[in-house]
C-alpha angles and dihedrals in degrees: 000000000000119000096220103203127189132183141210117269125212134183092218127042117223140212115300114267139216107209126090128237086240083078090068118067096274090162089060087048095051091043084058102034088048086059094051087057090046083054097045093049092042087061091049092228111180112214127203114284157138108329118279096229117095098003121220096182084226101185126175122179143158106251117236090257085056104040081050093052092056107030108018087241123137090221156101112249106203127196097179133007132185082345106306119123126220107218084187099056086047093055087053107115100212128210120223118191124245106244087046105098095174150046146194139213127192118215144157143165136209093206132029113289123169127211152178131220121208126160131201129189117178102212103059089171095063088036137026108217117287120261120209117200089237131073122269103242130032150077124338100241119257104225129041105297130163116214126193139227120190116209111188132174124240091224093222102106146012109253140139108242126215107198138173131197107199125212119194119193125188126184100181128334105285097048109073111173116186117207117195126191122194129194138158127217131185107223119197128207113256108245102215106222118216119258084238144012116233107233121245119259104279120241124247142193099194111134124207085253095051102060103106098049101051107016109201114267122271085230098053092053083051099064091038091070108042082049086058100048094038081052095051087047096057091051099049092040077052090051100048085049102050085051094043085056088041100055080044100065092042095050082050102052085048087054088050094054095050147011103251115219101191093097091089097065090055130118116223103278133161111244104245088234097063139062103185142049102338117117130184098218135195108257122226086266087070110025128128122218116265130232120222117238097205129096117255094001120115125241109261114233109147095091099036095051116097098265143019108231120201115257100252098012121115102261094249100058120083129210115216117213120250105268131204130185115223123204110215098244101031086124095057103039083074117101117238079228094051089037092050084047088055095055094036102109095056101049125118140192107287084222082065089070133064119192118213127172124007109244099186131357123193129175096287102006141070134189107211125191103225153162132262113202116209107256085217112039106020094205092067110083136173134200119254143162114236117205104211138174125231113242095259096047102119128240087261092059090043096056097040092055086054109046089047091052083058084065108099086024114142096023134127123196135125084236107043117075101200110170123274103200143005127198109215105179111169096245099023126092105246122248133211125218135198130145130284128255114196101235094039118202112026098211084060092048097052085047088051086047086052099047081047100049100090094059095036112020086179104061097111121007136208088257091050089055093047091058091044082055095050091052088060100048091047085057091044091047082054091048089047089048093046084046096244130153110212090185088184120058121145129130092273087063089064134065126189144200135237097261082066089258109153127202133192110230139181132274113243123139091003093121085053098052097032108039099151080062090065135055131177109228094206089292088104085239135121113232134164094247098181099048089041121114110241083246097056091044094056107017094030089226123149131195145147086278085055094056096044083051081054088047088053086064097040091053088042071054108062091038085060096037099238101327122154120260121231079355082163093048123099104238088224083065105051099098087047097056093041092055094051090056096256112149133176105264130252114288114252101268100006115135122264081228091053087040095054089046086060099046089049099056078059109072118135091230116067095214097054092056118093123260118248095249083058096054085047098056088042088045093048093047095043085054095044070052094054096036091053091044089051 
C-alpha cells in the first residue's frame, strides 16, 4: 500500500523557521492522504516503473517507526513496491525535524540488482554532504536490510536545507531506474557557550563603619573588576556593531539611487561580509591580458583587453547589441486561443504520439519520452520529448508553456532544439514536441557527472566542457545574428546527446522543473535572478550583451558541473552586490583563461562585454590549447 504525500507549493520562500511541521495537523493530512491510496490501489493504477521483463520485486520503503518519526503517522511510506514506482511519494518534499540526523530506508530484492548511491544539498555551508553506512555503489540486498544516511548540520549558519539522496538502480544494462529522495531540514547555528561564567557580583553587608573590622575579600575585588570589564567589553563590541550596520545601510541606499561604476578600478578583494566564493573582480575596463599556462598554446587577449572591437570594424567603431524592452507581464497578456493559432500549422493527430516515462515532473507540468508515428507510413517511428500540463495547471500555465515553446521556432542550427510539432485537441492538454537528445537536460547531466566523479573521475574531462561551451556560444552567435533575445539561458535551458553534442533550447516549463533557479523579487514574477544581467534586474532591459552576462554563469556552470551560482546570496540583494563589483569566484581548477573569458562577459556595462562571435573564437582556440597540452 503506497502513502502518496504531497506538499504546498509557493511562488516566494520565506525566512527560515523554527517550528516543526508536528505542530499542523499532520495526523488529519495522513488519514486523507491514506484514503487516496486505498483509492489508488483499489483502481488498480499501474504507475511507471522498473521493466516488466525478468522481475526482481525490488521494493524500498520507510518503515512505520520511521515514517512516525517524521511524519506522526502509524504507517509504511513506499517508494517502490514489487517493483512499481510512486512518482508521487518521490515529489514529496519531506520534512525532517531538526534535532533528526539520520534516516533509514528499508529495502530488499528477489533477483540481482545493482545500484549506486549519491547524495546533493544545496546549501553546503548549513550541511556537509550525507554519509550512508553502506557503500556507494553494489547489489540491492536480497533479503530484507535497512541502510543509513546520516544528514548532519554544519552548525555555521541558520538555513533551510533541500537535500536528495539518489538512488540509482540497474537490472541489466539497458534498464537504468533513478530513485530520488527529497527531504528538508531546518539547520540552526550552533551558540558556543563560555568555558566558564563569570560569577555575579557577590553580595556584602559590610557598612562604612564597619571597614576596619571585616575588610572586604581579595577574591571579591577581584570579580568586581573582571564584571566590570566584561561588562565594558559587551558595550563597546554593541557599539561597533550598531555603526558597522549603520554605514551599511547608508552604503547601500547610495547603491539603490545609482549604478555605481567604481568597481572597475578595484583590486581582487574578498567582500568583508562573506567568507566564501564572492570576488570582487577587475572589470574589462582594467584587465590586464592573461598568459596561458599551457604549453604551445598562445596568451588570450582578445577578451581581457579594454574593449571588444568588431571583426572587420575600424577599431574605433563599436557595435550595440540589439535591445528589447520587456514589459513584466507581455507572456500573459496572450490569449490560449491566440497562442493555439501561433503553433497551428504545425499540429498533428494526438493518436500519432505515445508517451512513455516520465523525465521531469514539476508542480503543473511533465517531460515524457515518447514516441512520433510517421503520418505516412505508420511502422516507421522516431524518439521525442513531449512537453505536457497536469489536469489542474491553469490557462495561464497552459499558454505560457506554449508561447515560450514558439521561441526558437523557425530556427535552424546544429546547436539550437526549437520544437517540431504540437498537438492542440479541444479537450485535451496540449502537448509540445521536439526531438529527443540522449542524455536529455544538460544541468542534470553535469549533476549526474558530479554525483559520478569519485568512482570515475574521467567521465567527463576540461576539454570536454570547453567544447560543450563553444557549442553554446556558436547557437547564441546565431540568436544574436537572427536578432533574437534568448533572456533565459542557463544549463537547464540545454539538453545534450550521447556523442557530447549540445543543443539551446527554449524555456518553457523551467520554472516549473527548476523552481529553486528562479525567484520572484515582490513583482509577483518568476526570474532567474542569479543568471540575470544588473540591467535586466533593475531596468528590466534584454539584449544580445544580457544574454552573453547569462552565458558567463552558464560557463561558470559547466566548469562546476551544475552547481548553483550566489547560492549564499539573498536574491533581494542581487542587484546590490553586482553593482558593488562582487562576482562568484573562480571554480577549483578552472583555468585562469576560462576564468577571464567569464569575468569579462560580466561587465557592468553592456557595451563593454564580448560578442558572441568573440567567446566562440577564444573558446576554439582555448580548446585547439587544451587539445595540444593533452
Amino acid at each position: 500500500m503506497f502513502v502518496l504525500l504531497t506538499g504546498p507549493i509557493g511562488l516566494c520562500c520565506g525566512t527560515v523557521s523554527r517550528c516543526w511541521p508536528h505542530s499542523v495537523p499532520w495526523m488529519r493530512w495522513g488519514l486523507f492522504l491514506l484514503l487516496i491510496e486505498a483509492a489508488v490501489s483499489f483502481a488498480n493504477l499501474s504507475l511507471p516503473g522498473i521493466e516488466n521483463n525478468n522481475r526482481p520485486s525490488v521494493s524500498v520503503y520507510m518503515n512505520e517507526a520511521e515514517v512516525n518519526k517524521l511524519l506522526g503517522l502509524e504507517a509504511e511510506l513506499y517508494y517502490v513496491r514489487d517493483d512499481v514506482i510512486s512518482h508521487q511519494a518521490l515529489s514529496f518534499i519531506m520534512p525532517v525535524p531538526s534535532e533528526t540526523n539520520s534516516l533509514h530506508f528499508t529495502w530488499h530484492s528477489k533477483n540481482k540488482v545493482d545500484y549506486k548511491l549519491g547524495f546533493h544539498v544545496d546549501n553546503a555551508a548549513a550541511m556537509s554532504l550525507p554519509e550512508s553506512n553502506i557503500s556507494t555503489h553494489g547489489e540491492v540486498p536480497q533479503s530484507l536490510s535497512v541502510f543509513r544516511v546520516d544528514l548532519l548540520c554544519s552548525g555555521k549558519v541558520d538555513a533551510e536545507v533541500y537535500l536528495t539522496v539518489q538512488l540509482n538502480l540497474t537490472i541489466i544494462s539497458n534498464n537504468f531506474t533513478v530513485l530520488n529522495f527529497k527531504r528538508r531540514k531546518t539547520c540552526y547555528k550552533r551558540i558556543e557557550q563560555p568555558d566558564a561564567k563569570v560569577p555575579p557580583f557577590p553580595n556584602t553587608n559590610v557598612s562604612r563603619e564597619g571597614a576596619d573590622v571585616n575588610p572586604a575579600p581579595t577574591t571579591s575585588t577581584r570579580v568586581f573588576y573582571i564584571s566590570v570589564g566584561v561588562c565594558c567589553a559587551v558595550i563597546f563590541l554593541v557599539a561597533i556593531v550598531l555603526a558597522v550596520l549603520h554605514l551599511h545601510s547608508m552604503k547601500r541606499l547610495e547603491l539603490d539611487d545609482s549604478v555605481s561604476d567604481s568597481g572597475s578600478s578595484q583590486g581582487l578583494s574578498m567582500p568583508s561580509t562573506q567568507t566564501t566564493q564572492y570576488l570582487r573582480a577587475d572589470t574589462p575596463n582594467n584587465a590586464t591580458p592573461v598568459t596561458n599556462n599551457h604549453p604551445g598554446s598562445t596568451p588570450i587577449h582578445q577578451l581581457a583587453t579594454a574593449s571588444f572591437p568588431n571583426p572587420g570594424a575600424p577599431s574605433h567603431e563599436t557595435k550595440s547589441c540589439p535591445s528589447l524592452r520587456i514589459e513584466k507581464n507581455d507572456l500573459r497578456s496572450v490569449s490560449l486561443m491566440e497562442a493555439k493559432a501561433k503553433v497551428k500549422d504545425i499540429a498533428i493527430s494526438r493518436d500519432r504520439v505515445t508517451l512513455c516515462d516520465v523525465l521531469q515532473e514539476g508542480t503543473f507540468g511533465r517531460i515524457f519520452h515518447g514516441i512520433l508515428l510517421d503520418e505516412k507510413d505508420p511502422s516507421k517511428e522516431k524518439r521525442v520529448f513531449v512537453k505536457t500540463v497536469k489536469d489542474h495547471a491553469s490557462e495561464v500555465q497552459v499558454t505560457m508553456m506554449l508561447t515560450e515553446s514558439c521561441k526558437l521556432r523557425g530556427l535552424h542550427h546544429r546547436n539550437l532544439l526549437p520544437i517540431s510539432h504540437v498537438c492542440i485537441e479541444e479537450g485535451e492538454k496540449p502537448m509540445v514536441l521536439l526531438p529527443h537528445m540522449t542524455w536529455g537536460n544538460l544541468k542534470l547531466f553535469l549533476r549526474q557527472c558530479k554525483l559520478a566523479e569519485a568512482n570515475n573521475p574521467q567521465a567527463v574531462s576540461q576539454q570536454d566542457l570547453v567544447h560543450m561551451a563553444i557549442q553554446i556560444s556558436c547557437g547564441m552567435s546565431y540568436l544574436a545574428r537572427r536578432e533574437v533575445i534568448h533572456k533565459d539561458l542557463a544549463s537547464r535551458n540545454c539538453v545534450i546527446d550521447d556523442s557530447m553534442q549540445v543543443k539551446i533550447t527554449d524555456n518553457a516549463l523551467a520554472r516549473d522543473l527548476f523552481p529553486m533557479d528562479y525567484h520572484c523579487l515582490g513583482d509577483n514574477e518568476n526570474r532567474p535572478v542569479r543568471w540575470m544581467a544588473l540591467e535586466s534586474l533593475l531596468h528590466n532591459d534584454f539584449s544580445s550583451a544580457s544574454d552573453v552576462w547569462a552565458f558567463g554563469v552558464t560557463l561558470w556552470e559547466l566548469m562546476t558541473l551544475g552547481q548553483t551560482p550566489y547560492v549564499d546570496i539573498d536574491p533581494f540583494e542581487m542587484s546590490a552586490y553586482l553593482k558593488d563589483g562582487y562576482r562568484i569566484a573562480q571554480p577549483i581548477n578552472c583555468p585562469d583563461e576560462l576564468f577571464a573569458v567569464m569575468a569579462c562577459c560580466w561587465a557592468l556595462d553592456p557595451e563593454e562585454r564580448p560578442k558572441f562571435q568573440q567567446l566562440v573564437q577564444c573558446l576554439t582556440e582555448f580548446h585547439a590549447a587544451l587539445g595540444a597540452y593533452v
